[in-house]
N, C-alpha and C positions, 0 to 999 in steps of 0.2 A: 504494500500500500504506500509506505512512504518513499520507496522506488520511484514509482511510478508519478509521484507527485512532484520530485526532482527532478526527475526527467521532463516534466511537464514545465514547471520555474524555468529549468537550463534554457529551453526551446524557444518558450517566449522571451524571455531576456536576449537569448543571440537573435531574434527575428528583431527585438525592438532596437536596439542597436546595432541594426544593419544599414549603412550608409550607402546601399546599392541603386537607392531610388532620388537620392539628389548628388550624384553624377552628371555631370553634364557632358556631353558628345563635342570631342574638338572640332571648332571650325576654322576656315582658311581665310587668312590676313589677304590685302589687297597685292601684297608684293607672292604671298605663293600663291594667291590664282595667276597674277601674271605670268609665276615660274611653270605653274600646273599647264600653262596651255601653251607656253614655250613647248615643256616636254612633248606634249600631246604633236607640236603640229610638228618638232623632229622625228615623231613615228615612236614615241616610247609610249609604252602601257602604263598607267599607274597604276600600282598591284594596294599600297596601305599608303599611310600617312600617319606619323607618327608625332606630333607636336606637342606644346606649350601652352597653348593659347584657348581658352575655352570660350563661350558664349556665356557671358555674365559674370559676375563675380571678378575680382582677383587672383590672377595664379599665382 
């Protein structure tokens, strides 16, 4: 019984301090899209993007 209720506590305490939902998705500054469509019109793919810079907040 008292298993189960810890186990129960643990769960919601990791789900309530889960920072997974204010994440924000990086976006691209005016100078890498300029760079993004350089690459594009030399013939390269963009496969990821890996940045700094988020939408809102300070990084």
């Amino acid at each position: 019984m008292w298993r189960r209720i810890g186990i129960i506590v643990c769960t919601l305490l990791l789900a309530a301090c889960s920072n997974e939902s204010e994440q924000t998705t990086p976006t691209l500054g005016a100078d890498a899209k300029v760079a993004e469509a350089y690459l594009v019109e030399r013939g390269y793919d963009i496969v990821s993007y890996k940045g700094n810079r988020t939408s809102g907040g300070f990084a």
